[in-house]
Legacy VTK file of the C-alpha trace (Angstrom):
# vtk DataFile Version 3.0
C-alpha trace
ASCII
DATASET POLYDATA
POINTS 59 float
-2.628 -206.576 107.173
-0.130 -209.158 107.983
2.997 -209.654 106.594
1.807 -213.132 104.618
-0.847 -211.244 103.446
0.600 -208.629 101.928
3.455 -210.646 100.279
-0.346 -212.820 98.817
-1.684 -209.363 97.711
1.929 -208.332 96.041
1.722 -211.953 94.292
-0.774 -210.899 92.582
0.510 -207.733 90.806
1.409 -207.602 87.785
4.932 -206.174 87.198
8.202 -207.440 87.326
10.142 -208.467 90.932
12.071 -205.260 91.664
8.588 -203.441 91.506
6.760 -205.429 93.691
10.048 -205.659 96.450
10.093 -202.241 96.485
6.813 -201.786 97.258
6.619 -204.237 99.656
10.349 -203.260 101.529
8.279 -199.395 101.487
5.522 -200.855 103.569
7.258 -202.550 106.175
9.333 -199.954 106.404
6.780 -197.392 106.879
5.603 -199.917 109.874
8.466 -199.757 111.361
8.342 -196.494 111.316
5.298 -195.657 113.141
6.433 -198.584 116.170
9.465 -196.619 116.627
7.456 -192.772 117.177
5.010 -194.679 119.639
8.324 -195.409 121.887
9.224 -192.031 121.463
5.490 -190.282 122.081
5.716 -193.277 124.994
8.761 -191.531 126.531
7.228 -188.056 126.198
4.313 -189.430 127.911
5.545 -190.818 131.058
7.107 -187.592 132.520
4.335 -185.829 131.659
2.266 -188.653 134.158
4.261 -187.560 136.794
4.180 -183.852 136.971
0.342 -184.230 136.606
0.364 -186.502 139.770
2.479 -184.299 141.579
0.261 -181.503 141.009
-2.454 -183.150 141.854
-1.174 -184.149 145.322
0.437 -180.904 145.719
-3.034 -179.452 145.623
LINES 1 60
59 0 1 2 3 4 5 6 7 8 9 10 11 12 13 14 15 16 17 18 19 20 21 22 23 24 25 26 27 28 29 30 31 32 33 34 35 36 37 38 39 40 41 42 43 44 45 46 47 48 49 50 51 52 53 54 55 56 57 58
């Protein structure tokens, strides 16, 4: 979902403001979260490219 959507769906809710920013603050956090591990898997990734190229010219 995007963010404008989301802040929509949280709109509709029925609680009071701190509620609904908390929620919201949880779920773009969480997002944030999961770019930040692909950069990391990313990193692990690349290295691992090379030593399988490397073996496969070595053989």
């Amino acid at each position: 979902m995007r963010r404008e959507e989301l802040k929509f769906s949280f709109d509709q809710i029925m609680t009071d403001e701190n509620d609904k920013n908390r929620m919201l603050n949880n779920i773009l956090k969480q997002t944030e979260k999961r770019s930040a591990y692909a950069f990391y898997y990313f990193k692990k990734a690349i290295p691992a490219l090379v030593l399988e190229l490397l073996w496969q010219e070595a053989y």
